[in-house]
SEMARNU-456233 format. One record per residue (C-alpha): residue number from 1; x, y, z. Coordinates in nm, 3 decimals, m for minus. Example, Ala and Ser with C-alpha at 12.3 -4.5 7.8 and 13.67 -1.06 7.14 Angstrom:
BEGIN
NODE num      xx      yy      zz
NODE   1   1.230  m0.450   0.780
NODE   2   1.367  m0.106   0.714
***
This chain:
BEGIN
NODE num      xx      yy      zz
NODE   1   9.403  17.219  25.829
NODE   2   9.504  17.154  26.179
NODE   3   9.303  16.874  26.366
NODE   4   9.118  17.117  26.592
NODE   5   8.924  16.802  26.776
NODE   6   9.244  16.680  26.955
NODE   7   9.273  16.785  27.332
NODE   8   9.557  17.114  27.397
NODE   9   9.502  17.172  27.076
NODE  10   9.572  17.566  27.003
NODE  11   9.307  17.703  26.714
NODE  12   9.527  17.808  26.391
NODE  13   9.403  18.143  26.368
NODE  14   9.544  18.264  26.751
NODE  15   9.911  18.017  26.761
NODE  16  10.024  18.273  26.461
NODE  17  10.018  18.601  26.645
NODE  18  10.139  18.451  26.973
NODE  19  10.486  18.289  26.775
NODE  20  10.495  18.665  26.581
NODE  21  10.480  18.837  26.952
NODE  22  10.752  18.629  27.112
NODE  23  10.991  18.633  26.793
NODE  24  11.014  19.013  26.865
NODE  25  11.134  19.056  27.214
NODE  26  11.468  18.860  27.172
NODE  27  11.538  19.148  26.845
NODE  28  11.392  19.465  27.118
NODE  29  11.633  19.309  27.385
NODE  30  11.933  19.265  27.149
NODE  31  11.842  19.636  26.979
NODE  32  11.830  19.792  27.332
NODE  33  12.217  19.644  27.400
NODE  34  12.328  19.719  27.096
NODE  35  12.220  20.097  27.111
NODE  36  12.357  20.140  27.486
NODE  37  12.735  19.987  27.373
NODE  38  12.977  20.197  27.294
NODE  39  13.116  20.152  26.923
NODE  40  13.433  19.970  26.828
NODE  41  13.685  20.104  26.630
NODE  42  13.720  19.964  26.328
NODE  43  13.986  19.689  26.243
NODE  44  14.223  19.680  25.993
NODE  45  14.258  19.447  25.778
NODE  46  14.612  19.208  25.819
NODE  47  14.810  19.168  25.452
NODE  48  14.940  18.844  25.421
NODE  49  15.198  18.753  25.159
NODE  50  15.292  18.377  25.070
NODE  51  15.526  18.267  24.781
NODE  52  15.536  17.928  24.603
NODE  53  15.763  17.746  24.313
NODE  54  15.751  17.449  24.162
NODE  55  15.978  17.147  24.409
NODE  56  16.165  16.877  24.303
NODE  57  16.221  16.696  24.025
NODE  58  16.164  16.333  24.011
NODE  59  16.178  16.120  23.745
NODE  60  16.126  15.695  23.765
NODE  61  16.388  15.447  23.550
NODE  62  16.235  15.125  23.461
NODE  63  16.550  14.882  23.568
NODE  64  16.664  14.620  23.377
NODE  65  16.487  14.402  23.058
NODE  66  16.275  14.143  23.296
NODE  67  16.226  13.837  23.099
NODE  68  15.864  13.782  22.906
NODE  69  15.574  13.712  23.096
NODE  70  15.457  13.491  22.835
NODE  71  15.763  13.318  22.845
NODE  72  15.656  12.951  22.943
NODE  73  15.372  12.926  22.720
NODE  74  15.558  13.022  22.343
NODE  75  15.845  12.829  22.428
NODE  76  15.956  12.439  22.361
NODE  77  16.170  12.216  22.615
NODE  78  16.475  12.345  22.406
NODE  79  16.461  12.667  22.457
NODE  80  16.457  12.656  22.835
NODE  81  16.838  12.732  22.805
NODE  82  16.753  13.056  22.710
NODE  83  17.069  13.329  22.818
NODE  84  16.844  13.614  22.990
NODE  85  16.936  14.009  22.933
NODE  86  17.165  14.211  23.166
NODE  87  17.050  14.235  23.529
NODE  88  17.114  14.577  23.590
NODE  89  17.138  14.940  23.442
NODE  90  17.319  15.214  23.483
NODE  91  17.180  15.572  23.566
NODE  92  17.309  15.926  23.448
NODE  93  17.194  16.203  23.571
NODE  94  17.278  16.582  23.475
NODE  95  17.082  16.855  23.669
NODE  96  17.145  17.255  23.615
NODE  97  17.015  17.577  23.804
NODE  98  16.782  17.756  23.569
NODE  99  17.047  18.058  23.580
NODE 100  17.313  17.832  23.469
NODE 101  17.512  18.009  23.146
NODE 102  17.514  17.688  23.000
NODE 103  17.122  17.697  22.934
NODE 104  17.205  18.006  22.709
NODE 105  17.446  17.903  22.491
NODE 106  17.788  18.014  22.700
NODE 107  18.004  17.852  22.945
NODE 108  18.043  18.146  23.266
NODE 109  18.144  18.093  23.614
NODE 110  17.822  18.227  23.800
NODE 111  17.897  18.508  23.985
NODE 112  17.541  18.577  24.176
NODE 113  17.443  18.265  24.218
NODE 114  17.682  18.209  24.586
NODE 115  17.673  18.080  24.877
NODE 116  17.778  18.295  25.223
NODE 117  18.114  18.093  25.209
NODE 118  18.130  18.190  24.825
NODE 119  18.086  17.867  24.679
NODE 120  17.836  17.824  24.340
NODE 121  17.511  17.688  24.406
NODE 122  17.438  17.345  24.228
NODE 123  17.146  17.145  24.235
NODE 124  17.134  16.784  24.446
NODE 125  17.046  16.456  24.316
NODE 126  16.946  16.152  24.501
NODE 127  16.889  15.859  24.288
NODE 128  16.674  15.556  24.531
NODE 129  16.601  15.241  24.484
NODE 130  16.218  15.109  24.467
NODE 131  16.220  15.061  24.829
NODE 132  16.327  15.423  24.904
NODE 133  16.649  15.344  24.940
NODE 134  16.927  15.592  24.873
NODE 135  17.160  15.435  24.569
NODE 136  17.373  15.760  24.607
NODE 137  17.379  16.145  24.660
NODE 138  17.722  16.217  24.563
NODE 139  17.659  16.436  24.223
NODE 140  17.990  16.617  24.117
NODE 141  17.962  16.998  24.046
NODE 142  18.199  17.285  23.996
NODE 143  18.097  17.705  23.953
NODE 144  17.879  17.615  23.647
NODE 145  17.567  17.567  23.815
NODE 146  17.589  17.181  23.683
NODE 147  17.560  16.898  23.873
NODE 148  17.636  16.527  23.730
NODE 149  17.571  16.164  23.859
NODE 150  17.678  15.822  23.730
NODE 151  17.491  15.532  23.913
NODE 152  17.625  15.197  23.817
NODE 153  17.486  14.854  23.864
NODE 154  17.121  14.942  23.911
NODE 155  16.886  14.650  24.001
NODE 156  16.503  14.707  23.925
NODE 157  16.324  15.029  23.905
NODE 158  16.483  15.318  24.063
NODE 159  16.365  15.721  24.129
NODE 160  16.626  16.011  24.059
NODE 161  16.490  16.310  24.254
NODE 162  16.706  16.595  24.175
NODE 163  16.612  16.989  24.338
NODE 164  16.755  17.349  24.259
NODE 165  16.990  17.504  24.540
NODE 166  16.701  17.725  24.677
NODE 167  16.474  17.367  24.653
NODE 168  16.324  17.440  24.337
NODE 169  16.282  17.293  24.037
NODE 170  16.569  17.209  23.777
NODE 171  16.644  17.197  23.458
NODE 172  16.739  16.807  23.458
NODE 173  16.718  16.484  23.269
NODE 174  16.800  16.107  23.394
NODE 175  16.908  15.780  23.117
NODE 176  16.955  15.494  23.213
NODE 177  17.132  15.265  22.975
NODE 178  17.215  14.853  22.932
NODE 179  17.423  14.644  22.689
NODE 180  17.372  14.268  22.664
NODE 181  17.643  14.201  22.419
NODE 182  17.557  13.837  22.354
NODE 183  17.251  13.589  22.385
NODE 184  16.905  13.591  22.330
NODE 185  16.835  13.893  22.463
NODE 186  17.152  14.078  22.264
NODE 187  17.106  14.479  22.272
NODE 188  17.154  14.809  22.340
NODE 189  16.889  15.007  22.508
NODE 190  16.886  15.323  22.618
NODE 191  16.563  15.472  22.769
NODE 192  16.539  15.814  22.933
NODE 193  16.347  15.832  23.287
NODE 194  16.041  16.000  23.292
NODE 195  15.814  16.148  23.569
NODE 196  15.469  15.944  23.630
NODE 197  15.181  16.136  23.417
NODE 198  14.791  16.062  23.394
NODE 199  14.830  15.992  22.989
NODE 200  15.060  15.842  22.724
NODE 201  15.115  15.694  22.426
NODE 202  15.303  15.457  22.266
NODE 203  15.385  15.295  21.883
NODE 204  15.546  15.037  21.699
NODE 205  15.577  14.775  21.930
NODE 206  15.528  14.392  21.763
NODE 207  15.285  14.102  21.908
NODE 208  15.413  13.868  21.618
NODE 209  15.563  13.516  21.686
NODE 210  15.832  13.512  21.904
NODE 211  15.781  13.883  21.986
NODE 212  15.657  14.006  22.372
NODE 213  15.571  14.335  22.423
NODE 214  15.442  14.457  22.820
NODE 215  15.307  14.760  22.897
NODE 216  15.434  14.814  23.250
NODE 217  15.249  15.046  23.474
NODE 218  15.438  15.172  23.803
NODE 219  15.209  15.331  24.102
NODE 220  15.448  15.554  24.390
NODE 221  15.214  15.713  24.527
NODE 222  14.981  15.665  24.866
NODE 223  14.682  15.627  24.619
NODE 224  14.572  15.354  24.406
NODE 225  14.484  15.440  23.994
NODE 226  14.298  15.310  23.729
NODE 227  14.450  15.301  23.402
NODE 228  14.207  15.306  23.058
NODE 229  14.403  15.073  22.792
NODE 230  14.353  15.118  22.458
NODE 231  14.541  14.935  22.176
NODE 232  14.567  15.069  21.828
NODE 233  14.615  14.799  21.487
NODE 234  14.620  14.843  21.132
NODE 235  14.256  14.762  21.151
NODE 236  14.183  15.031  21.348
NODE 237  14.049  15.036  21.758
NODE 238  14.123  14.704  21.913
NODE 239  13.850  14.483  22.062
NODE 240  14.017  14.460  22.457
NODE 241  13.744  14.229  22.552
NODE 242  13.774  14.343  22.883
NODE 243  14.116  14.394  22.932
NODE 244  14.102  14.804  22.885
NODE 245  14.072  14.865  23.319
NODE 246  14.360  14.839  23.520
NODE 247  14.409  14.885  23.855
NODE 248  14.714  14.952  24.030
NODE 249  14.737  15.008  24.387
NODE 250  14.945  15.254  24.599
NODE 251  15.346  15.126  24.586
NODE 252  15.290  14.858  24.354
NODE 253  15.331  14.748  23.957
NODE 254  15.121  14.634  23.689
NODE 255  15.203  14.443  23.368
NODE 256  14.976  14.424  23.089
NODE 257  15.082  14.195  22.786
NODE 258  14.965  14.342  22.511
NODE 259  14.999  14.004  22.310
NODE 260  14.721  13.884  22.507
NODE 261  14.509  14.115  22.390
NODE 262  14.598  14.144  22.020
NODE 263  14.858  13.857  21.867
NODE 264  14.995  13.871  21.528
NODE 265  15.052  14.242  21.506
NODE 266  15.390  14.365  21.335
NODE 267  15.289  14.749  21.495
NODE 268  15.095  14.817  21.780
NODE 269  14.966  15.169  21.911
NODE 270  14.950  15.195  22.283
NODE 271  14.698  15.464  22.441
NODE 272  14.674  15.461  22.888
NODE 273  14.455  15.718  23.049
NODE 274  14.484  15.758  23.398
NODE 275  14.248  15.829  23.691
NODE 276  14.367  15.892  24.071
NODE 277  14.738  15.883  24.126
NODE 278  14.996  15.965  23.829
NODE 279  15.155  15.670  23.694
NODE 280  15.537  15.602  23.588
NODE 281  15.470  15.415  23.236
NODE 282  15.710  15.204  23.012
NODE 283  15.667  14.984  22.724
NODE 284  15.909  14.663  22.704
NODE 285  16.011  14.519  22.417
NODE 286  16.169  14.185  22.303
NODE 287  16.230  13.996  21.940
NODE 288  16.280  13.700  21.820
NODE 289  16.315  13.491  21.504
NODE 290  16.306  13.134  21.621
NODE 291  16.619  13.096  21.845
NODE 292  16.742  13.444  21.696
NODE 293  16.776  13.707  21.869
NODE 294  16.600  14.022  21.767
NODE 295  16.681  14.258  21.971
NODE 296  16.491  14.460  22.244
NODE 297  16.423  14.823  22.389
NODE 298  16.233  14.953  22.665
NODE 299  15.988  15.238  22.529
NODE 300  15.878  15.596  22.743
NODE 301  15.568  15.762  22.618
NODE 302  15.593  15.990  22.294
NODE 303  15.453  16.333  22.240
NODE 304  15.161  16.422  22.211
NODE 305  14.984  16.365  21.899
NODE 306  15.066  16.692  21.662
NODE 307  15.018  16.776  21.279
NODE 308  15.323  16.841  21.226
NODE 309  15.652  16.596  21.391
NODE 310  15.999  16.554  21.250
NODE 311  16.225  16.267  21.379
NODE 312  16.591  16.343  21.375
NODE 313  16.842  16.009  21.413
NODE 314  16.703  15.742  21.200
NODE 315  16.990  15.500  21.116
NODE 316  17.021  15.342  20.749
NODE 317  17.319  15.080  20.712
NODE 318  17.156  14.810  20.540
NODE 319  16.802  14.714  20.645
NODE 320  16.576  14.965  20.541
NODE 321  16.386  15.194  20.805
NODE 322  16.058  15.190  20.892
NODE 323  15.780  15.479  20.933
NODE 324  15.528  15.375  21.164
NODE 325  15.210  15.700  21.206
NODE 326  14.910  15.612  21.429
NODE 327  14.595  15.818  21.372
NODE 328  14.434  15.842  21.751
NODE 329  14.128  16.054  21.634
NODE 330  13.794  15.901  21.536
NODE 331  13.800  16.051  21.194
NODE 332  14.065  15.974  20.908
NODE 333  14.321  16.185  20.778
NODE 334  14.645  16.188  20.548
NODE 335  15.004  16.208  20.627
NODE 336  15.280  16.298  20.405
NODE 337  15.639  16.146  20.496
NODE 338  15.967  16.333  20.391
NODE 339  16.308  16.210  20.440
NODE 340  16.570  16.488  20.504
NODE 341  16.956  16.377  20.452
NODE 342  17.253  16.674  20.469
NODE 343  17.159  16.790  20.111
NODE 344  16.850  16.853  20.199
NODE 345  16.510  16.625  20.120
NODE 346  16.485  16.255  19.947
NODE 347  16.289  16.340  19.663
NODE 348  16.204  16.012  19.607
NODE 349  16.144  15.883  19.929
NODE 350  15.878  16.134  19.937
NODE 351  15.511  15.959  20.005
NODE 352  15.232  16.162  19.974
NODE 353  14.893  16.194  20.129
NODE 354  14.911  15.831  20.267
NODE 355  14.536  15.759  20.412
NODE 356  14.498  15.710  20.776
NODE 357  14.215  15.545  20.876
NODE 358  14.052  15.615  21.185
NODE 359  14.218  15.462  21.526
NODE 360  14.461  15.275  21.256
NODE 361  14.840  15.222  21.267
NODE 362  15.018  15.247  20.926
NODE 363  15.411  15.062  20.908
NODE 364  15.515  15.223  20.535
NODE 365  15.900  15.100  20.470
NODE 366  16.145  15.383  20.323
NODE 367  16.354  15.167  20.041
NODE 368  16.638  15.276  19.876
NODE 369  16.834  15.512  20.085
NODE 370  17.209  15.502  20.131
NODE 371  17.398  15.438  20.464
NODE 372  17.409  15.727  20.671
NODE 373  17.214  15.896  20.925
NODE 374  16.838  16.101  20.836
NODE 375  16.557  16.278  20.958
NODE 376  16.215  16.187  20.904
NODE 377  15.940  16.500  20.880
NODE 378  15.560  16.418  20.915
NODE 379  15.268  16.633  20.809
NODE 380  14.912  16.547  20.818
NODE 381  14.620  16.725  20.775
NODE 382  14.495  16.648  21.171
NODE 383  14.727  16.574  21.500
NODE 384  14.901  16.184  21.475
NODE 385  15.189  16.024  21.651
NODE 386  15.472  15.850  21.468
NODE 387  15.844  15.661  21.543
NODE 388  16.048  15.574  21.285
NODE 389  16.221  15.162  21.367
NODE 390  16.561  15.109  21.229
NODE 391  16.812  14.786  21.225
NODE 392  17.148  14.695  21.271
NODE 393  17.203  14.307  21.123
NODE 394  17.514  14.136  21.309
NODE 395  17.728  13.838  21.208
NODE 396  17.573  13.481  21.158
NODE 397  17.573  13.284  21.496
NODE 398  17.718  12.919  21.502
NODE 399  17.505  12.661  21.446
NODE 400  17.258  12.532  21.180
NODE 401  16.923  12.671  21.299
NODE 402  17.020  13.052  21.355
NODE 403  17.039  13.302  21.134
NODE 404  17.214  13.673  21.220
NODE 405  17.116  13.849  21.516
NODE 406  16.960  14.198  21.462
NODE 407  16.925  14.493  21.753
NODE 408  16.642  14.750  21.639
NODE 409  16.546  15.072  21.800
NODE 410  16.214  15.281  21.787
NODE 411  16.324  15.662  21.704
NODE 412  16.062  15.903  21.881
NODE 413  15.997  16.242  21.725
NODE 414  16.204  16.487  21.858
NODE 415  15.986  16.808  21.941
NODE 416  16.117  17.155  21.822
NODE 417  16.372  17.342  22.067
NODE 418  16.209  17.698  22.182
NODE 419  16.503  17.801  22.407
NODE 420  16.714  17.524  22.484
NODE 421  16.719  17.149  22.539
NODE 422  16.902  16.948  22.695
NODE 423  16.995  16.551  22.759
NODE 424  17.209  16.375  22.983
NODE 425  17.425  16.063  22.706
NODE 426  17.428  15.704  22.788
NODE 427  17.664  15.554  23.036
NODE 428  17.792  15.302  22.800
NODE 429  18.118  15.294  22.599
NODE 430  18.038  15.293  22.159
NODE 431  18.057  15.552  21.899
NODE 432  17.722  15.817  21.940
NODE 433  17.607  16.096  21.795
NODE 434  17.450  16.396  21.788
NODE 435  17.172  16.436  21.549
NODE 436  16.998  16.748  21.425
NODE 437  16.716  16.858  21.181
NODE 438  16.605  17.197  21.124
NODE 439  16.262  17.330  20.971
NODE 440  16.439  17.686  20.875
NODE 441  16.807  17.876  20.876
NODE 442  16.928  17.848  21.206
NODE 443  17.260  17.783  21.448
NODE 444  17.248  17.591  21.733
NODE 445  17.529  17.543  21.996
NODE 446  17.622  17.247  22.109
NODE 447  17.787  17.273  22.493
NODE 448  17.934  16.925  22.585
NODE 449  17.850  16.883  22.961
NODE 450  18.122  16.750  23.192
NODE 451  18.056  16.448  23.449
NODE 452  18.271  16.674  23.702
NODE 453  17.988  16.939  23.638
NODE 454  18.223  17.154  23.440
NODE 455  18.160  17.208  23.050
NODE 456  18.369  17.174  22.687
NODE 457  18.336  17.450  22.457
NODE 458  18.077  17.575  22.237
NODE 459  18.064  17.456  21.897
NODE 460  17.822  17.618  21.652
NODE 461  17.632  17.419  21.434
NODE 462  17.515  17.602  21.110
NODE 463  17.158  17.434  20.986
NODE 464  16.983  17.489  20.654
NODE 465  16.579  17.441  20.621
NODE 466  16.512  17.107  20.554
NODE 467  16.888  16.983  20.624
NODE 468  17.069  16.756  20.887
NODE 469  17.421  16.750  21.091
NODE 470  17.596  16.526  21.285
NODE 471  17.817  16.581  21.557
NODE 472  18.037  16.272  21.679
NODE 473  18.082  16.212  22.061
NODE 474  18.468  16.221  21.939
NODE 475  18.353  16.608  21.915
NODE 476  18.159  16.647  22.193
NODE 477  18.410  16.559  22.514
NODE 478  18.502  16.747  22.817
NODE 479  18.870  16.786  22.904
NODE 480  18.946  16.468  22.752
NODE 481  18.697  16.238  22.855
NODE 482  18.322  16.199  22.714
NODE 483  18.047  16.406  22.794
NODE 484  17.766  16.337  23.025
NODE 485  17.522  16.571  22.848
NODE 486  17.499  16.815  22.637
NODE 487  17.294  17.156  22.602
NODE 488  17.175  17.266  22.243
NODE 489  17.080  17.626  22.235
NODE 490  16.893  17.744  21.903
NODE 491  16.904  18.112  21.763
NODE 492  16.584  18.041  21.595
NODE 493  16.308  17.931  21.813
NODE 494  16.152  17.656  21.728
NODE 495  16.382  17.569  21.413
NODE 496  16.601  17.275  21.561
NODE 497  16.492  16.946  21.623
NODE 498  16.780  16.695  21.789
NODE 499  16.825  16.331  21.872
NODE 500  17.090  16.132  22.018
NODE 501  17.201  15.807  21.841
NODE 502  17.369  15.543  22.031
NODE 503  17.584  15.278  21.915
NODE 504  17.773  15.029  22.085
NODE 505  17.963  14.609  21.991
NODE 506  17.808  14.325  22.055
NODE 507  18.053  14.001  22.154
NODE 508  18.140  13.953  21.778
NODE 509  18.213  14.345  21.670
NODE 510  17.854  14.377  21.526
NODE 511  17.685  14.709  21.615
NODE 512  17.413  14.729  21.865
NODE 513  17.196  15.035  21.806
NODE 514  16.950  15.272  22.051
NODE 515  16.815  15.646  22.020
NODE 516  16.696  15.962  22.247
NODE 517  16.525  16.241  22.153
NODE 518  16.697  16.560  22.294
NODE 519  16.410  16.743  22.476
NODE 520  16.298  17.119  22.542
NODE 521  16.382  17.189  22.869
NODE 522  16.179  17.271  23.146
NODE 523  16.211  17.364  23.476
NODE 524  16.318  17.673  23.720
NODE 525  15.962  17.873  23.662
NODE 526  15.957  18.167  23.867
NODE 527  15.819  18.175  24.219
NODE 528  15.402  18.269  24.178
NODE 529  15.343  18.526  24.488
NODE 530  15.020  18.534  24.616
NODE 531  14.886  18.840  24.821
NODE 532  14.555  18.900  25.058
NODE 533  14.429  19.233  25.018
NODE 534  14.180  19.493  25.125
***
């Protein structure tokens, strides 16, 4: 109730009708204009039309092997000597309009695809340094819609960005590739360069003694990020006693070793969620065995987990491979393993509902099979992820204390091929391969990719279910001189799987050994119109 006893007071019951009386006239006034103008014609309404398509490409290339953070502290006076890896990598790009003929199984001269002085279109590529520096724009092209780029002596972390002639996006891949033929860091390692994501996953890496293994997390972008870490062990979820939030800021990198976190595992599993700016994400790593050298590879992320995964390109001349399956889900599951050869499957290198335990990484060796070249197919009963590790032993070093070097690589599943998929081959000099698996009757051709953007010929490739092929890089050239990528197109979709297997000699003619999975590609989606209307 109002306080009627203070002076100027107005009494409740007559301030209502007075504020009622003057709310009208300003409504009469405006009521009175309105009716004395003279009405408008009405206005019609403007269409407006604005396209958009996907831009650029870019994809980040980790550089070099950088020597173990952990270095110093697992190391004695006489290993200071230590001979570190190769300082630089080099980069090769391939980059195609999504018209190209090559994308569809044929090798055409474009004839639509011109410019007004009658020229092909052909997509650019820059490849930059981290600073933002331009390493070089000079891709070589002809009237295939390809264009190819070979970047040599490539310190640190670089960015390919590569764009359709209309500015689009590509159909493109980027590898970068290093030998270090003798020493303590002795390899091969061939990594392809992928764009920065918000999740990925990793497997198989080893904490053991005289092992390093670094997740490396790479920010571009104006923005900082925090990345969730989450390791993965035979014993199920890690304990990352604070060690799960990283922060990166905007331009900069982050290295976590994971060795810190969990020593004294022979298989890791690797899960980084992101939140803010995308992230460029790697894995190194590095072996040893006392003084000898192991071998090393720098890891991008796998897959995503699926139910079912095959893994073309697992190498067998010796040393027996390994299958290592991660279950990421929170409840357990089984896996059966089958190893395909050109006859069709092992029978008995069969294992059969093999128990996955929740969050748990399972290492199961395949014994007994002969030298030669395999697939590996995975099923299990709820979505895993999986690599399969393989060995090449070299010749005994000199002196009393070392034993013979070995170079190992990590073989990612290769995921099926809907239309076509492409890769761009390793800039190194050694006998590779192509590698292919398929899940039913199909053909694939194989179109070696020039590094003057022109093309070999089509070979086709007949595939039984549950059989492999190999085509050599002897095969697989261009006029004469090696390919710089190749385009597989299957007739069945989704019935090829394909990896590339890379081999190259060490300082003593021992083989040094790396993989690539050949991957769908993507890129060139049409231009999304979008229209105002009445």
């Amino acid at each position: 109730m109002a306080d009627r006893s203070r002076p100027g007071a107005a009494p409740h019951g007559v301030l209502r009708p007075a504020l009622a009386v003057a709310s009208l006239v300003p409504l009469a006034v405006a009521g009175t204009a309105l009716a004395l103008s003279e009405p408008h014609e009405p206005v019609p309404v403007q269409h407006q039309e604005v396209t958009a398509q996907e831009g650029a490409r870019t994809a980040v290339c980790p550089g070099a092997l950088q020597l173990p953070e952990d270095l110093a502290e697992r190391t004695s006076d006489d290993d200071l000597g230590l001979v570190p890896p190769a300082e630089a990598v080099a980069v090769r790009t391939i980059s195609l309009e999504p018209a190209s003929s090559l994308l569809f199984g044929s090798v055409n001269p474009s004839t639509t695809l011109q410019e007004d002085d009658g020229s092909v279109r052909h997509p650019t590529i820059w490849t930059l340094d981290a600073d933002g520096e331009v390493l070089g724009d000079d891709a070589e092209a002809t009237d295939l819609g390809l264009a190819a780029q070979r970047q040599e002596k490539v310190t640190g972390p670089s960015r390919v960005v590569t764009a359709a002639s209309q500015g689009g996006r590509p159909v493109a891949d980027s590898v970068q590739s290093v030998i270090t033929p003798s020493g303590d860091y002795r390899s091969l390692v061939v990594t392809r360069c992928s764009e920065a994501t918000t999740s990925a996953g990793f497997l198989g890496v080893s904490t053991q003694r005289g092992d390093s293994s670094e997740l490396v997390l790479r920010n571009d972008t104006d923005r900082p990020a925090t990345a969730s870490v989450q390791l993965w062990t035979a014993e199920g979820p890690a304990k990352m006693e604070g060690r799960s939030q990283v922060v990166v800021p905007a331009h900069s990198q982050e290295r976590v070793l994971l060795g810190s976190v969990v020593a004294d595992e022979p298989a890791l599993g690797v899960r980084v969620d992101v939140v803010g700016s995308p992230l460029a994400m790697s894995v190194q790593a590095t072996e040893r065995d006392g003084l000898t050298p192991g071998g090393a590879e720098i890891l991008t992320p796998l897959p995503d987990p699926a139910s079912d995964l095959v893994i073309p390109g697992v190498d067998v001349a010796g040393a027996e491979p390994t299958v290592v399956i991660a279950n990421p889900s929170g409840e357990a599951t089984t896996a059966t393993i089958t190893v395909l050869g050109p006859d069709g499957p092992i029978e008995d290198a069969t294992v059969e509902d093999l128990p996955l335990a929740p969050g748990s990484v399972i290492a199961r060796p395949l014994p007994d099979l002969d030298e030669g070249t395999y697939a590996v197919a995975i099923s299990a009963a709820d979505p895993v992820q999986a690599v399969a590790r393989a060995e090449r032993t070299g010749k005994d070093l000199p002196g009393d204390t070392l034993g013979k070097p070995v170079d190992f690589t990590l073989t990612s599943p290769a995921p099926a091929l809907v239309s076509h998929g492409i890769t761009a081959l390793p800039a190194t000099t050694g006998p590779g391969a192509l590698s292919l698996a398929a899940t039913e009757e199909a053909v694939a051709t194989v179109i070696p990719l020039g590094a003057d953007g022109g093309a070999g010929k089509p070979i086709e490739v007949e595939l039984d279910a549950g059989r492999t092929a190999t085509l050599p890089a002897a095969r697989l050239g261009v006029d004469g001189k090696p390919a710089a990528g190749i385009s597989v197109v299957p007739d069945v979709p989704g019935a090829v799987h394909a990896s590339w297997v890379q081999r190259a000699e060490d300082s003593d003619d021992g083989v040094l050994l790396s993989t690539l999975p050949v991957v769908p590609a993507r890129g060139g989606t049409d231009a999304v119109t979008v229209r105002l209307s009445e």
